[in-house]
N, C-alpha and C positions, 0 to 999 in steps of 0.2 A: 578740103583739108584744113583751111585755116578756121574756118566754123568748126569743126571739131577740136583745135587746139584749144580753143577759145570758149568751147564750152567748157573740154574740161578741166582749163585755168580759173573759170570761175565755180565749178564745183569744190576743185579744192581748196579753194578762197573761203566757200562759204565754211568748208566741214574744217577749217580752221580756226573759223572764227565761233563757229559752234562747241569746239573742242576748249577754245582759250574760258569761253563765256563759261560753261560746264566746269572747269578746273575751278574757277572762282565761285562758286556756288560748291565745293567740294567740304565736306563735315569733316574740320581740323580736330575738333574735340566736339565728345557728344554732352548729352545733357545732362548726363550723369556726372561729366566731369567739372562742369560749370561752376558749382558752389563752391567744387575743393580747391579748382583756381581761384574764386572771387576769394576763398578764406584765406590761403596764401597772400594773394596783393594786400587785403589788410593786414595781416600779420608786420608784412613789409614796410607798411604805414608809405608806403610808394606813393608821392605828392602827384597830383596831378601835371601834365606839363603845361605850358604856357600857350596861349595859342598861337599858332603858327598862322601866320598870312596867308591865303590862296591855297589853301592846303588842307583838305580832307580828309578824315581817317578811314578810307573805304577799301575794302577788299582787292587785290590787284596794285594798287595806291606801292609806291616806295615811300617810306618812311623820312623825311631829310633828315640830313648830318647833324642839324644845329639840337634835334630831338634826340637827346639819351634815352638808348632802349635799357631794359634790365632782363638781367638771363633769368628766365622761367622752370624753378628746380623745383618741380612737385614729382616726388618718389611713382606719384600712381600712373604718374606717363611717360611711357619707352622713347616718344618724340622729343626733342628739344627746339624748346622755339626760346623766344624773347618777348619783353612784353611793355607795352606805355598803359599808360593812363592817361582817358582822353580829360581838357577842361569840364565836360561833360557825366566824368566819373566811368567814362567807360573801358572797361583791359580790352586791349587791340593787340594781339597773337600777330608778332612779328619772325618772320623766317630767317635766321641765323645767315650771314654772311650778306644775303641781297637787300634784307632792310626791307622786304616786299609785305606787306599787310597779307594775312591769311586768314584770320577770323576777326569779327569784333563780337566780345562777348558781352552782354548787357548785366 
């Protein structure tokens, strides 16, 4: 009995962790939509931010408080997100309320 509990506490450990990994590899915006964001951010003239210590702009990633996000108002998408500019030059697709990185767009 207990080998059976305990296998399948580790099945669904794994197909959790399968599920979390999968959400993050998820297409926030496709490629189509990529330029009309990148043309917006420059429009915005949206300064890069500064670099953050120990802190990496990766998918999954929370954003810290000390980084101002800016609301992401492009007409051609139904989503709303928010958005940084990495030191890097790169718009990083932040999720409204959690601060949680969702895409980084290049």
């Amino acid at each position: 009995m207990k080998t059976l509990i305990l296998s399948g506490l580790t099945a669904v450990t794994i197909l959790s962790g399968a599920a979390a990994a999968n959400a993050q590899q998820t297409v926030i915006i496709t490629k189509e939509q990529q330029p009309v964001i990148r043309e917006y951010v420059v429009r915005q003239k949206t300064a890069p931010v500064a670099v953050v210590k120990d802190y990496d702009f990766a998918v999954g990633t929370v954003v810290p408080d000390v980084v101002e996000v800016h609301p992401l108002e492009v007409p051609e998408m139904t989503d709303k997100y928010e958005y940084v500019v990495t030191p890097s030059g790169q718009t990083v697709l932040v999720e409204p309320g959690t601060r949680r990185v969702v895409q980084v767009v290049d």
